[in-house]
Biopython code that builds the backbone (N, CA, C, O; Angstrom):
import numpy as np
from Bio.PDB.StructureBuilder import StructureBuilder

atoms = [
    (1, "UNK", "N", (106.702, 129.891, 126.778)),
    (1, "UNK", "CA", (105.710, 128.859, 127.068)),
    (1, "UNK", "C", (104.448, 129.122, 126.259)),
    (1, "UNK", "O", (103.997, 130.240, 126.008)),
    (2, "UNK", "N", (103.940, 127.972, 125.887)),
    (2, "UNK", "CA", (102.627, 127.934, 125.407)),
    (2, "UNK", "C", (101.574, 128.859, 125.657)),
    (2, "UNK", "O", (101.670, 129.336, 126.787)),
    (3, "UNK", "N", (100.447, 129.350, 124.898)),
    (3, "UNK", "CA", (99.280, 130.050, 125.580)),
    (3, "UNK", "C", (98.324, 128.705, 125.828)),
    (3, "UNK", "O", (98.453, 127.677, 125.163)),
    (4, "UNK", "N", (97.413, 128.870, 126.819)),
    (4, "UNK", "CA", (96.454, 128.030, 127.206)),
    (4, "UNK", "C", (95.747, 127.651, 125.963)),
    (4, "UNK", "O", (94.652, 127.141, 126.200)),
    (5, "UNK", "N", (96.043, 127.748, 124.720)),
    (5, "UNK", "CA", (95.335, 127.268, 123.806)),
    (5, "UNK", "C", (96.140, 126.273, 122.940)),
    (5, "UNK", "O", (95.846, 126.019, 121.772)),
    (6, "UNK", "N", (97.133, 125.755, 123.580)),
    (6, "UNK", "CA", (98.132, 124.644, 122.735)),
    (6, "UNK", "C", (99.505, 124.590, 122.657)),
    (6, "UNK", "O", (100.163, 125.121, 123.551)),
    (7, "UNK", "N", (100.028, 124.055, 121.768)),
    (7, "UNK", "CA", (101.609, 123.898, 121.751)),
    (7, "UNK", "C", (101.959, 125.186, 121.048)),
    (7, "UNK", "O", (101.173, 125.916, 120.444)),
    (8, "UNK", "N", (103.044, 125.329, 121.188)),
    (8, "UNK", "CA", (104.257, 126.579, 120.587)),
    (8, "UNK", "C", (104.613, 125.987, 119.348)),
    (8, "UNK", "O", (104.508, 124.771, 119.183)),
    (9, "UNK", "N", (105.074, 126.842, 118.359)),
    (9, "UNK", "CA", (105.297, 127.071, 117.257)),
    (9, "UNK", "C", (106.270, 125.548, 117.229)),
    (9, "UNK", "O", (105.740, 124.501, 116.856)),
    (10, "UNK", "N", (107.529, 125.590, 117.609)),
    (10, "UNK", "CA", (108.743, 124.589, 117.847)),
    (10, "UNK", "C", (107.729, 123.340, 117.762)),
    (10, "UNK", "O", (107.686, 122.540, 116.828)),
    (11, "UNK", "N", (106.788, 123.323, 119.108)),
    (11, "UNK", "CA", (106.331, 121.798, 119.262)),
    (11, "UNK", "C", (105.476, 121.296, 118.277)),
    (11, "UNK", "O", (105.329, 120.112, 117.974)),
    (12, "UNK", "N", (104.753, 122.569, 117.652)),
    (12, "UNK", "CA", (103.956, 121.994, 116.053)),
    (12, "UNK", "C", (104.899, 121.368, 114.872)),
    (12, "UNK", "O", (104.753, 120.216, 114.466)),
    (13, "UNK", "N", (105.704, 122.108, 114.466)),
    (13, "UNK", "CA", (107.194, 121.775, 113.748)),
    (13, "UNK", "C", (107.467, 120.520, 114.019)),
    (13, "UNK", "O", (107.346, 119.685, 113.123)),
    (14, "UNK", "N", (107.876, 120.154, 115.272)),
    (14, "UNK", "CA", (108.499, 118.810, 115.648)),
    (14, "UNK", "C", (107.555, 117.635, 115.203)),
    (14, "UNK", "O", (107.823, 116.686, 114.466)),
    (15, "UNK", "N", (105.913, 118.067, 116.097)),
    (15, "UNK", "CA", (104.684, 117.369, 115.300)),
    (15, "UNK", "C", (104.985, 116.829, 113.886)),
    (15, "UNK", "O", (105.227, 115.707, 113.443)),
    (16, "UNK", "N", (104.868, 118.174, 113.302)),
    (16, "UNK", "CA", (104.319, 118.140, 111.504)),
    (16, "UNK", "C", (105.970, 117.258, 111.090)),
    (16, "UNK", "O", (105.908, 116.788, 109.955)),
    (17, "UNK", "N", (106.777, 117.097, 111.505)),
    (17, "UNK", "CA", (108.351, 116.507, 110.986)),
    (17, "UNK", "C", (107.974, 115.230, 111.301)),
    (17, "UNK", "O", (107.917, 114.425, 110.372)),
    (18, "UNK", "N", (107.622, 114.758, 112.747)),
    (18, "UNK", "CA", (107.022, 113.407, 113.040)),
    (18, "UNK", "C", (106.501, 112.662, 111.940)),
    (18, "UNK", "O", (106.828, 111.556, 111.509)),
    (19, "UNK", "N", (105.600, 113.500, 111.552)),
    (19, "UNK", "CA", (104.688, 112.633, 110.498)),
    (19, "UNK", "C", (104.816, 112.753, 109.377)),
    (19, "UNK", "O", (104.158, 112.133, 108.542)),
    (20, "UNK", "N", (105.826, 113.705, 109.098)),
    (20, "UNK", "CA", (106.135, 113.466, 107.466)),
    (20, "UNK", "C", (107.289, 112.406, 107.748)),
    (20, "UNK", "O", (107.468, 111.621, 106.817)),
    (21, "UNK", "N", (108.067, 112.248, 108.811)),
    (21, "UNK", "CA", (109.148, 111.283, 109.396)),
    (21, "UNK", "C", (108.381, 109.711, 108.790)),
    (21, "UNK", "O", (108.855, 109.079, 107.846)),
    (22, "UNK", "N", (107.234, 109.323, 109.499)),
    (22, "UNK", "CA", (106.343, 108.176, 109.662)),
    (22, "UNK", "C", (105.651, 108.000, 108.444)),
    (22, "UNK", "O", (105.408, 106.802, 108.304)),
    (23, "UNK", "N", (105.187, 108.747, 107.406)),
    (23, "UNK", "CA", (104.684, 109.087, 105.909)),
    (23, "UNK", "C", (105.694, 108.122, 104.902)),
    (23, "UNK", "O", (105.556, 107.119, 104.202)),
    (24, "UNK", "N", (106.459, 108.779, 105.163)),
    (24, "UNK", "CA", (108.246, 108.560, 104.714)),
    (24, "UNK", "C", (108.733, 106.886, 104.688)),
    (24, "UNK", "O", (109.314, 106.203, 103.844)),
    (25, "UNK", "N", (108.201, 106.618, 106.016)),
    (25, "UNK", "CA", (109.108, 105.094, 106.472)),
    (25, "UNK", "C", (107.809, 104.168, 105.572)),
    (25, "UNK", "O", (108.070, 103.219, 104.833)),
    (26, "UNK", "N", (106.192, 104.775, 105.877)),
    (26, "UNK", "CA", (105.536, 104.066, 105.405)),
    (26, "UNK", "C", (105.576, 103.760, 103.942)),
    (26, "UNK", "O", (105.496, 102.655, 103.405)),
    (27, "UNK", "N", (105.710, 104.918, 103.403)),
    (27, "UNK", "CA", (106.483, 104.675, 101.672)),
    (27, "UNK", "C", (107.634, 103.792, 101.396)),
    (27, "UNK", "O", (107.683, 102.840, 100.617)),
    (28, "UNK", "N", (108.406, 104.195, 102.047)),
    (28, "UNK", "CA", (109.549, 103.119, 101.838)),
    (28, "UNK", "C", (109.293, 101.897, 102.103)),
    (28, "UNK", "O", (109.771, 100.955, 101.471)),
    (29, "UNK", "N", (108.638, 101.812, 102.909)),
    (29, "UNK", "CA", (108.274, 100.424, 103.194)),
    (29, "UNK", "C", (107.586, 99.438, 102.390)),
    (29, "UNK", "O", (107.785, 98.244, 102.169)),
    (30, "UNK", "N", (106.516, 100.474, 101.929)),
    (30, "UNK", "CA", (105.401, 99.889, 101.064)),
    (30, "UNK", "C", (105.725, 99.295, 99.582)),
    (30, "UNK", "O", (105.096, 98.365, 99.077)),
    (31, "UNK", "N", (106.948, 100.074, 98.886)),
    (31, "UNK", "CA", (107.198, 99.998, 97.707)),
    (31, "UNK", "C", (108.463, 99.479, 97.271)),
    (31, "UNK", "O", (108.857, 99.256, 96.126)),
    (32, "UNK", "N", (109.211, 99.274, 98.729)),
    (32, "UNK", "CA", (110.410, 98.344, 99.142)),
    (32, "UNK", "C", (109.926, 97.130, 98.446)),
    (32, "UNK", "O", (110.247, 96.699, 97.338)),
    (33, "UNK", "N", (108.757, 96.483, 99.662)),
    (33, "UNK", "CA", (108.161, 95.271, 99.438)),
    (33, "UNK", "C", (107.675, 94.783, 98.288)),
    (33, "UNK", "O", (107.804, 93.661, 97.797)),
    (34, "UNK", "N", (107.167, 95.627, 97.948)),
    (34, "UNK", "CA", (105.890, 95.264, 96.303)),
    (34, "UNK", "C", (107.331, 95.122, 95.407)),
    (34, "UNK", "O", (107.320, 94.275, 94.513)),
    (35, "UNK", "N", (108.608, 95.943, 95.620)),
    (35, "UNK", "CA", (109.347, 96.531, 93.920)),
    (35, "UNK", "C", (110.669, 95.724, 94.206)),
    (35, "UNK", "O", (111.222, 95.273, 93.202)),
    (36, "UNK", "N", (111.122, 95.532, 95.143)),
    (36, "UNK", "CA", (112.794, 94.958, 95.379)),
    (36, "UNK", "C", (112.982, 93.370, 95.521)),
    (36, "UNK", "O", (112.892, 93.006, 96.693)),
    (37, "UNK", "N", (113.227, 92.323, 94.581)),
    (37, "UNK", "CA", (112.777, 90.984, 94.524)),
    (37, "UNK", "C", (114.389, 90.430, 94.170)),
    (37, "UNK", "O", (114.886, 89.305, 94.206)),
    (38, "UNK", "N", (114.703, 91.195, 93.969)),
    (38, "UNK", "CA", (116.370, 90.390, 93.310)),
    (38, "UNK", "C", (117.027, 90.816, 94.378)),
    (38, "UNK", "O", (116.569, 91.836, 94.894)),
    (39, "UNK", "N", (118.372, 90.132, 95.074)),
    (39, "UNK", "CA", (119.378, 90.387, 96.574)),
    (39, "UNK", "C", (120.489, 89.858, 95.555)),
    (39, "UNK", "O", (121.495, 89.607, 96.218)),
    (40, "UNK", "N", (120.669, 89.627, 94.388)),
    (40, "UNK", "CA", (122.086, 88.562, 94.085)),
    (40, "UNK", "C", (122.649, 90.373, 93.242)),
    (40, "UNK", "O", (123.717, 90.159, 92.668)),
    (41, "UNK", "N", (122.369, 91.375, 93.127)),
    (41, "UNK", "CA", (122.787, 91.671, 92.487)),
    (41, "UNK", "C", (123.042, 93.618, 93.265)),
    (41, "UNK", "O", (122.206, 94.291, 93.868)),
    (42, "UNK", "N", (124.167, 93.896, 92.983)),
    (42, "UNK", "CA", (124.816, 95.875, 93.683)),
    (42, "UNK", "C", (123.747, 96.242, 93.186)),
    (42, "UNK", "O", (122.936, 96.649, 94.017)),
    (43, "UNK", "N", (123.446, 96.255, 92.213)),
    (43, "UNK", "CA", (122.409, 96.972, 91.216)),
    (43, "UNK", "C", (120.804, 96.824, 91.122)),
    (43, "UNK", "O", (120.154, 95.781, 91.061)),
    (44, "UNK", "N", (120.329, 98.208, 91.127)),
    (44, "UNK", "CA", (118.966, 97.898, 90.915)),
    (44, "UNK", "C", (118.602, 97.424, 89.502)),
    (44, "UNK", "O", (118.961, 97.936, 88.441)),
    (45, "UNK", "N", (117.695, 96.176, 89.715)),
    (45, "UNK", "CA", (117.090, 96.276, 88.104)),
    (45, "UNK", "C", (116.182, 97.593, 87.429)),
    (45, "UNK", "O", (115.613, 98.436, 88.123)),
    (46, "UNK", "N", (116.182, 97.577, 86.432)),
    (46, "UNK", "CA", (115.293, 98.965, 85.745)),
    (46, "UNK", "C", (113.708, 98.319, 86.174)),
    (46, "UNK", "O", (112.951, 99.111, 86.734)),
    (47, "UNK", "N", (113.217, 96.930, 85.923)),
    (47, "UNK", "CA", (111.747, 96.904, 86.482)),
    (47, "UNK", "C", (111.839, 96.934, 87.809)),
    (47, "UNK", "O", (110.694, 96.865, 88.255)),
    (48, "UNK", "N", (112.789, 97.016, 88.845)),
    (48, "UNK", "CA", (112.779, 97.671, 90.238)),
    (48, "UNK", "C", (112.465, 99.149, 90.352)),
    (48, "UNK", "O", (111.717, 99.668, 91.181)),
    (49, "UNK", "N", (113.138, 99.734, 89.411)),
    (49, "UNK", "CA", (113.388, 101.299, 89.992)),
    (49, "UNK", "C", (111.664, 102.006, 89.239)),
    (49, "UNK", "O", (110.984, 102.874, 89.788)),
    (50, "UNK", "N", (111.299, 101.244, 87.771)),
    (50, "UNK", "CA", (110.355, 101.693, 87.457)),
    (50, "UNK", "C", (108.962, 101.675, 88.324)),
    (50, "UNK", "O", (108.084, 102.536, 88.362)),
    (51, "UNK", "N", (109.050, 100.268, 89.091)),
    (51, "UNK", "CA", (108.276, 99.846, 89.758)),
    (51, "UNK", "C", (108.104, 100.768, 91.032)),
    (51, "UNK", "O", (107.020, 101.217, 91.406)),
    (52, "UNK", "N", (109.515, 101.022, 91.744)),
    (52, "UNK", "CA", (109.291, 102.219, 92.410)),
    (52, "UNK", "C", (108.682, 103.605, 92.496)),
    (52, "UNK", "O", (107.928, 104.291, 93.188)),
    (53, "UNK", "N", (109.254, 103.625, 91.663)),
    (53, "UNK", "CA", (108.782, 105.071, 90.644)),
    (53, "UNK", "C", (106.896, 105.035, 90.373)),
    (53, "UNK", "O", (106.418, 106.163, 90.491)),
    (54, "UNK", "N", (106.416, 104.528, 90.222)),
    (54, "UNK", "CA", (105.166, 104.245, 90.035)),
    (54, "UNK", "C", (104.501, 103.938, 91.341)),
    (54, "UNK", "O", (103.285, 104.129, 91.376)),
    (55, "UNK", "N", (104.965, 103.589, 92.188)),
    (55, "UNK", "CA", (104.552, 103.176, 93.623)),
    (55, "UNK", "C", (104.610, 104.050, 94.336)),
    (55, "UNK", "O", (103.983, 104.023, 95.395)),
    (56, "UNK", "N", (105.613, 105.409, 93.873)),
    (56, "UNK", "CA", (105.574, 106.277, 94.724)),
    (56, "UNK", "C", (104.868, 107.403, 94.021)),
    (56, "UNK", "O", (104.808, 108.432, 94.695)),
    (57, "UNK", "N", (104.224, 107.467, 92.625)),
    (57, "UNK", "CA", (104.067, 108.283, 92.391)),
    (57, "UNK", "C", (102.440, 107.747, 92.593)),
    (57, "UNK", "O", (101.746, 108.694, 92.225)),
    (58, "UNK", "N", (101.777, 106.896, 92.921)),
    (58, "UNK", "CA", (100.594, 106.645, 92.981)),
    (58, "UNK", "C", (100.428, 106.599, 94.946)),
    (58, "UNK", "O", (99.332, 106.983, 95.353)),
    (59, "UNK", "N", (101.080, 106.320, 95.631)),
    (59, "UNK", "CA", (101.102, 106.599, 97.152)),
    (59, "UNK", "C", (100.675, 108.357, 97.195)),
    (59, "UNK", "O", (99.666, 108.606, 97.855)),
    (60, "UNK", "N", (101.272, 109.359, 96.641)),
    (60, "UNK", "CA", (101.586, 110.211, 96.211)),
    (60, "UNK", "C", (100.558, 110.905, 95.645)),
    (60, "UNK", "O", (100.279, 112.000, 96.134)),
    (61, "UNK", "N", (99.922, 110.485, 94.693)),
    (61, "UNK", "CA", (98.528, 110.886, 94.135)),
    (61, "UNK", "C", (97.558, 110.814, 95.095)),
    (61, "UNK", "O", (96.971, 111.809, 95.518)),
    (62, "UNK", "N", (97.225, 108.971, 95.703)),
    (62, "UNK", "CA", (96.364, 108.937, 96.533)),
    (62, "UNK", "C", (96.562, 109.870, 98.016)),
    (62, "UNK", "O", (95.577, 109.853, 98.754)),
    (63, "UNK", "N", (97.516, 110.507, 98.388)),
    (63, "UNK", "CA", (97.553, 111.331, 99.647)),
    (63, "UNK", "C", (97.225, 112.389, 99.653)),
    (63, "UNK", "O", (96.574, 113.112, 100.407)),
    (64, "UNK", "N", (97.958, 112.521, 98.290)),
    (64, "UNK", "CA", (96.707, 114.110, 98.004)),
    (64, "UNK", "C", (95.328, 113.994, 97.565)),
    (64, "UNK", "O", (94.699, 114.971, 97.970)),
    (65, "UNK", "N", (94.643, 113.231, 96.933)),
    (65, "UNK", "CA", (93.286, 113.105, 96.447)),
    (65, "UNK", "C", (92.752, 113.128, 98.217)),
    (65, "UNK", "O", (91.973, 113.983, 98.636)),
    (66, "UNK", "N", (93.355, 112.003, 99.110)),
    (66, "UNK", "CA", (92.777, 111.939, 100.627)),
    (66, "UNK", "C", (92.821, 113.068, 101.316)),
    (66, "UNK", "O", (91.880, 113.423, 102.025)),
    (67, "UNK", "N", (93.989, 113.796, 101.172)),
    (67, "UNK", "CA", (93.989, 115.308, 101.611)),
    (67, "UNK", "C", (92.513, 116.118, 101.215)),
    (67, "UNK", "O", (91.553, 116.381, 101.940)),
    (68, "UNK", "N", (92.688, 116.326, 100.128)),
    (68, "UNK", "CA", (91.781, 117.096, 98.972)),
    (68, "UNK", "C", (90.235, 117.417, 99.467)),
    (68, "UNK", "O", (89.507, 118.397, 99.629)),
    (69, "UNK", "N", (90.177, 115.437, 99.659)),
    (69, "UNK", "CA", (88.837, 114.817, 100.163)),
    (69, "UNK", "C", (88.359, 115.646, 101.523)),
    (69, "UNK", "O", (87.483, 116.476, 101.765)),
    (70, "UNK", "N", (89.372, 114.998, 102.259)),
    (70, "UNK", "CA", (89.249, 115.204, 103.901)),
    (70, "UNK", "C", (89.236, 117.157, 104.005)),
    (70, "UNK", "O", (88.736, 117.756, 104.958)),
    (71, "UNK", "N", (89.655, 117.593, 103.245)),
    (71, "UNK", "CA", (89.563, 119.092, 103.232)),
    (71, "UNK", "C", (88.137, 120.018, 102.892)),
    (71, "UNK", "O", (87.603, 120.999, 103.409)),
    (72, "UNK", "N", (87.772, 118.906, 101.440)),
    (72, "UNK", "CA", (86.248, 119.243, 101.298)),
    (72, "UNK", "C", (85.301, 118.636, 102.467)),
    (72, "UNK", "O", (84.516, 119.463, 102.931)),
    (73, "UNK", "N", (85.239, 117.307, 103.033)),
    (73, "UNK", "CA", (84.582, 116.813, 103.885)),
    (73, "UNK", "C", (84.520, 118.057, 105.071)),
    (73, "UNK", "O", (83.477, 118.704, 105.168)),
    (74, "UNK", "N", (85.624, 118.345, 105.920)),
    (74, "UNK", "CA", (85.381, 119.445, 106.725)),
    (74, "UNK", "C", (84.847, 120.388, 106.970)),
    (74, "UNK", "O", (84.166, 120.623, 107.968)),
    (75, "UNK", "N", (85.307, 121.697, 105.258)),
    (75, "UNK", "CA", (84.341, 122.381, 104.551)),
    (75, "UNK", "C", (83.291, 122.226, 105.380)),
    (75, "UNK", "O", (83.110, 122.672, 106.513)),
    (76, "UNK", "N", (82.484, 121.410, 104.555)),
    (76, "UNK", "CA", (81.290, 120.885, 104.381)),
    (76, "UNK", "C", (80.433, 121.116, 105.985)),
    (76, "UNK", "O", (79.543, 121.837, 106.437)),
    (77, "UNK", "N", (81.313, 120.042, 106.449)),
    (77, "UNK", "CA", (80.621, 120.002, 108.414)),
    (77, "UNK", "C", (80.508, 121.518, 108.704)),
    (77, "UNK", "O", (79.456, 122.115, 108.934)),
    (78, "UNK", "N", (81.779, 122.062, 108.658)),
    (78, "UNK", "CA", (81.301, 123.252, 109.200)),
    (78, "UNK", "C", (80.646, 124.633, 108.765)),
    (78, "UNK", "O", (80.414, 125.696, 109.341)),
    (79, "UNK", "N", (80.469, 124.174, 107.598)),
    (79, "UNK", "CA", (79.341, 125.277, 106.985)),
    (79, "UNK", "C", (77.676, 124.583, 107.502)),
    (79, "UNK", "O", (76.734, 125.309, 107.817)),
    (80, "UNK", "N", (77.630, 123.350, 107.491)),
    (80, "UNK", "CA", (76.527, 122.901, 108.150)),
    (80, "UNK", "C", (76.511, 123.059, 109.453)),
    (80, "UNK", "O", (75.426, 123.005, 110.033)),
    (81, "UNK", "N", (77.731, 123.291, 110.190)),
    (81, "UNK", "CA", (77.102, 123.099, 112.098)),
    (81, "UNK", "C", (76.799, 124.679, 112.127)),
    (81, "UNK", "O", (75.743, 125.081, 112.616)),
    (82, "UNK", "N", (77.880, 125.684, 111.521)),
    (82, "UNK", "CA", (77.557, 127.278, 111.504)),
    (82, "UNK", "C", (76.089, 127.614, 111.518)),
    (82, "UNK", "O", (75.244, 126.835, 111.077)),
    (83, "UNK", "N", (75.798, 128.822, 112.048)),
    (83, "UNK", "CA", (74.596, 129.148, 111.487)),
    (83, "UNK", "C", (74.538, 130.095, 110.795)),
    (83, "UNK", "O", (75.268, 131.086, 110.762)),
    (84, "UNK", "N", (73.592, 129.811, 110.160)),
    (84, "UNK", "CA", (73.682, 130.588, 108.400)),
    (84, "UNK", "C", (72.874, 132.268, 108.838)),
    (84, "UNK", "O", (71.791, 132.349, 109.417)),
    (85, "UNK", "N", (73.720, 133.473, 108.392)),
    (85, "UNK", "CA", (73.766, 134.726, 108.374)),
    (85, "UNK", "C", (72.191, 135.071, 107.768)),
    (85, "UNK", "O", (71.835, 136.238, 107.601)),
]
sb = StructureBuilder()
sb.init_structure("model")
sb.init_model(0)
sb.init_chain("A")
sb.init_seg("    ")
for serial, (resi, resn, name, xyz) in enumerate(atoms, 1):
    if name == "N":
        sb.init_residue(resn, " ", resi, " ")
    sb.init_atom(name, np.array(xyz, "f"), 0.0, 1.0, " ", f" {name:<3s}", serial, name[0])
structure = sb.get_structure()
């Protein structure tokens, strides 16, 4: 069982899978829509797959630049709420 300070190792795991789970569907989703326009045909067209390819590699960029961001932003707060030595 948990210590009074949060979930167990397992229930973080399951967490952090959740949301790369939900990350995942949102990509697919996103670049489904914008890139897949032809249904008459087994085959992807090449401006489908390129289009993909670019959709995911810019979803991809921007999550890490937001990561990056949100990592310095934090930084930041808590060197300001600390008090300085």
């Amino acid at each position: 069982m948990a210590s009074g300070m949060g979930m167990n190792q397992q229930d973080v795991e399951i967490k952090v899978f959740k949301e790369f789970l939900q990350s995942y569907n949102r990509l697919t989703q996103i670049c489904f829509q914008q890139c897949v326009n032809d249904f008459t045909s087994r085959k992807v067209a090449k401006e489908e797959s390129d289009c993909a390819k670019r959709c995911v590699d810019k979803y991809l960029n921007t999550t890490q630049r937001l990561s990056q961001r949100f990592q310095e932003y934090n930084s930041a707060m808590n060197e300001s709420i600390l008090p300085q030595k």
